[in-house]
N, C-alpha and C positions, 0 to 999 in steps of 0.2 A: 340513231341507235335507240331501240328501246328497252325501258329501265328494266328488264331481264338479266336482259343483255352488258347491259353498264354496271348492273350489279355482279353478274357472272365475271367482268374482264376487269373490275377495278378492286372486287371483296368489299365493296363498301353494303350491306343488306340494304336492299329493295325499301324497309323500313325506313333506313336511315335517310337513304334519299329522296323518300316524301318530306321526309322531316324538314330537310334542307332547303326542300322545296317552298315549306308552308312559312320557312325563314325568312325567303328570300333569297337565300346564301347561292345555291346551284336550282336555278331554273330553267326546265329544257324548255328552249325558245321555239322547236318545231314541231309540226304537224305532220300526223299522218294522215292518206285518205280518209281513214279510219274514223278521223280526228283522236286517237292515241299521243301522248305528249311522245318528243324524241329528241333524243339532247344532239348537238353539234358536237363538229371538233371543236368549236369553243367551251359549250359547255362542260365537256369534258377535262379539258386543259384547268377550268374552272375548278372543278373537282378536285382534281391532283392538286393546286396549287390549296385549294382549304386543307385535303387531308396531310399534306405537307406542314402545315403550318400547326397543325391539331397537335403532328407529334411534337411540336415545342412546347407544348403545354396552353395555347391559347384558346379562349373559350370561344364557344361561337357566334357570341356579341363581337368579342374582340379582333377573330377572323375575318368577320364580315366587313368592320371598321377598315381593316387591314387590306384588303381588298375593294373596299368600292370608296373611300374617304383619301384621294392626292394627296388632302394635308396632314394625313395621319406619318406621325414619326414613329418608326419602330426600337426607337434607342429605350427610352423609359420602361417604356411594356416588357421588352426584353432583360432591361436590368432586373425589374420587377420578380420574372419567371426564374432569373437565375437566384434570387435570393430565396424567393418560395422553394425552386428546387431544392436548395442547397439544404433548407430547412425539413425538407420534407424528406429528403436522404439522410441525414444525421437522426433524424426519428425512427427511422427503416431499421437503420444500423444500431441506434440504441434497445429497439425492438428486438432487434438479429441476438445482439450480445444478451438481451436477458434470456431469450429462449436459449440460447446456448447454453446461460449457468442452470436454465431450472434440468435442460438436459443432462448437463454433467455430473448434476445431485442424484442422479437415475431416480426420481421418485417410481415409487412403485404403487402407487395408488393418488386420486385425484386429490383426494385430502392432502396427502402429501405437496401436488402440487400448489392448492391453492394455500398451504402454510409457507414455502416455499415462494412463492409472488409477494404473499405478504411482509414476510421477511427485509425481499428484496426492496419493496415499496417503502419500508420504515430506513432501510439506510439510505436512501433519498432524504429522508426530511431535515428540514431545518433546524429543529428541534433536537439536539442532544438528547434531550432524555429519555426521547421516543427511542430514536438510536440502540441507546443503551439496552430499553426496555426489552426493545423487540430482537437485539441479540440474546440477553440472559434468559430471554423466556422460548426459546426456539428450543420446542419437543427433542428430548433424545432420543424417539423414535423415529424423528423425521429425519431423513436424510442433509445433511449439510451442505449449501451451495459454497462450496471451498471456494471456486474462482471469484465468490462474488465478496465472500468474505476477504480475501487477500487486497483484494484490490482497495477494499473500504479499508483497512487498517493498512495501505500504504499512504493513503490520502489522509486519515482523520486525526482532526486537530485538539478534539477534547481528549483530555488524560484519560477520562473515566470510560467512555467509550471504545477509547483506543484498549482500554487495561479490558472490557467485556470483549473484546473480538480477538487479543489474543490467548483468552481463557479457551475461546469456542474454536481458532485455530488449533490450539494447545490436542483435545479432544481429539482433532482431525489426525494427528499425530506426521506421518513424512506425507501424506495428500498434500499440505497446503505449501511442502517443503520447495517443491520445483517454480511457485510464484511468489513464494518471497526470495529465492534466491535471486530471481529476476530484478528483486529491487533491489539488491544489494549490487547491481550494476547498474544503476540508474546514474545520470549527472547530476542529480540534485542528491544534495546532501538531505535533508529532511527526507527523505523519502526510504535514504538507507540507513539514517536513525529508526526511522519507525518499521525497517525492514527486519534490523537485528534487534531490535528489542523482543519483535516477535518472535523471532528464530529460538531466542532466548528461551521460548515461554515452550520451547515442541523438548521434551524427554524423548530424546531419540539422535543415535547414534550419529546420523546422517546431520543433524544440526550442529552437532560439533565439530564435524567437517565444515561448516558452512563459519563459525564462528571465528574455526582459525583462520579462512581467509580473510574474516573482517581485520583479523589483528592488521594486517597490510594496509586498513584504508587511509587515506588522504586527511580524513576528517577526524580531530581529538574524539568527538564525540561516540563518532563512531569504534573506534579502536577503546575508548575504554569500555561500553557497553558489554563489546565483547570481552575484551580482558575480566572483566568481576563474574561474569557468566560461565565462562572454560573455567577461571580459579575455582569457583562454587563447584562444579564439576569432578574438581580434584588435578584437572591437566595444570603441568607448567608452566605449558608454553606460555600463559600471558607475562611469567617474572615480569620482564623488560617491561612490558607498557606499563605494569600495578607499577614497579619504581618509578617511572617516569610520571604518573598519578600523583605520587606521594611527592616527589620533587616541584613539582609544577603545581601542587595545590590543586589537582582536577579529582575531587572525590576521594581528597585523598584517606579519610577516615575508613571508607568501606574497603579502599585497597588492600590499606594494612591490616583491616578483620582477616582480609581476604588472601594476603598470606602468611597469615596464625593458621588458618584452616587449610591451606597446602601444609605446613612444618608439620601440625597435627596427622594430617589424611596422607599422603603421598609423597613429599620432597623432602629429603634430609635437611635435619634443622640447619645442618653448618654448611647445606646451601641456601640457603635461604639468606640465613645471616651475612654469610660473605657476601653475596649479592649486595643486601644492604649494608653492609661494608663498604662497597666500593662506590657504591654512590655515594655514603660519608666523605668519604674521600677526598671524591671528585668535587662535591660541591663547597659554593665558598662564603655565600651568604647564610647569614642566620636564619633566616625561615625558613630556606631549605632544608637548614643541617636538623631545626627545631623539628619538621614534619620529623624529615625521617628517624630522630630519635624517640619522639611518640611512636614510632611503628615499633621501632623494638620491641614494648611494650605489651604492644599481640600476640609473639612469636615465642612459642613455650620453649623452655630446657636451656641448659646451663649455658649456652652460649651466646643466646641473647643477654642472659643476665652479666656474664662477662664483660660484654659489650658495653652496654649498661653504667656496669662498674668504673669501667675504661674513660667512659665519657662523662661521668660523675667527678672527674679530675680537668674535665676542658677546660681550654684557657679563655674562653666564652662563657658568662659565668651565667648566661642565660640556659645556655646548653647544660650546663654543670649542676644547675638548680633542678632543671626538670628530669635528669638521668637522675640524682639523689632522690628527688621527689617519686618517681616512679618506681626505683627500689625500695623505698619507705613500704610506699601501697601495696606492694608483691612481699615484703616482710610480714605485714601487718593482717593480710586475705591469708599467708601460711597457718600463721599463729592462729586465726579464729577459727580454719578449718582443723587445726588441729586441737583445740578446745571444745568444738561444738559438740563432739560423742559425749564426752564428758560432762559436758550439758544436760545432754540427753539423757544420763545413766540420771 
């Protein structure tokens, strides 16, 4: 058969198989009258059996080894080609995912794109600061790679960086809402700390959906995140976890701002109070009873001060001291605000 022909019946070009030739690799061993080279059924077989092996990724040093060398082992080589592959798929793939987020920023112009790569290239580095930099400095004209941003403020570990990405989510407003929800079912807990903090940071309706299901999470951390976020918002619902805040000493100072600013905003004060009532109540240690009498302290109008009053008589004279103590300071802020015109005049 001549190389036309092997090249017509096999697709390998007539090229290639000089090439092969001047290798070594596939050498047609016949003659024609002609003297024209003419491969065999073996050289042929020959053939199939390199281009067979090419698709495993072997070069054609290593084909040829493969082929004419008995004491060649193909266990090495072959481990070898599956680590390259594997390495060289995961590049494809991290390639795929960037072209995807610069896609989904829809840049509208090349500038766009190449602020966009570069964006994406600085939340690669090692370098926090870089990080940082090249979030806060990302054009408002330019389109924002949301997917790319979510995913960096589910992973990052510096504060300041974390606090610049979700400023630039924030911006995104419910865009970036559908992949942080996604971390907020994640197994790892750090991942749906850093999901609700972000969620925290979008002004938008749809976030506050997303917050009260964190109140359900597993993790303290997470359930108070959200409870001080929804309270700041003016909802209720977090009561129960801010108590349990205040009780457990988890943050509890921002709780009780945080429900002075429900009593103030949204929630009848004598719920509030009785809420914190009843965790008086219930609890039996002194630091617990002590938080949550410092919280009364927050909570405006005559019922906290009641309360107050009530507990300025405990038989805990720790408790007893800091209710007197605290209506001292709420006597003492009355009088100056009610002097200070008078000042003025």
């Amino acid at each position: 058969m001549l190389i036309g022909e092997v090249s017509e019946r096999s697709g390998v070009s007539a090229r290639m198989l000089r090439h092969y030739d001047a290798l070594g690799l596939v050498t047609p061993t016949g003659r024609t009258s002609g003297g024209y080279r003419e491969y065999s059924p073996d050289d042929i077989r020959r053939l199939f059996h390199v281009e067979s092996l090419r698709t495993l990724g072997l070069s054609l040093e290593d084909t040829k080894r493969a082929l004419d060398d008995p004491g060649f082992a193909p266990t090495d080589l072959v481990g070898d080609l599956i680590g390259h592959t594997r390495r060289r798929i995961t590049a494809e793939e991290e390639l795929l995912a960037r072209l995807e987020r610069v896609d989904a920023a829809a840049p509208a112009q090349w500038d766009d794109v190449l602020r966009i790569v570069g964006l994406l290239h600085a939340l690669e580095s090692e370098s926090a600061g870089r990080r940082q930099q090249a979030v806060l400095a990302h054009d408002d004209d330019t389109p924002l790679p949301v997917e790319a941003l979510v995913a960096a403020v589910l992973t990052e570990d510096d504060l300041n960086v974390a606090g610049a990405l979700q400023w630039s989510l924030a911006r995104a407003a419910g865009r970036a809402l559908a992949g942080l929800a996604g971390g907020l079912d994640s197994d790892v807990a750090d991942i749906r700390r850093r999901a609700v903090s972000a969620i925290a940071a979008v002004p938008d309706a749809e976030a506050t959906v997303l917050l009260r299901r964190a109140l359900a999470d597993s993790d303290d951390t997470v359930r108070d995140r959200a409870a001080l976020a929804l309270g700041s918002r003016g909802s209720a619902d977090p009561m129960p976890v801010l108590l349990d805040m205040i009780v457990e000493g988890r943050r509890d100072v921002e709780a009780a701002e945080v429900l002075g600013l429900l009593a103030e905003a949204s929630t009848p004060t004598e719920a509030v109070v009785a809420a914190v009532q009843d965790r008086l109540d219930d609890a039996t240690d002194t630091a617990s009873r002590l938080r949550i009498t410092q919280a009364l302290a927050e909570i405006p109008g005559s019922e906290a001060r009641d309360a107050l009053a009530r507990l300025a008589h405990d038989g805990d004279r720790t408790i007893a001291a800091t209710a007197a103590a605290i209506i001292d300071l709420q006597d003492r802020g009355r009088i100056r605000r009610r002097q200070s015109p008078t000042r003025a005049t």
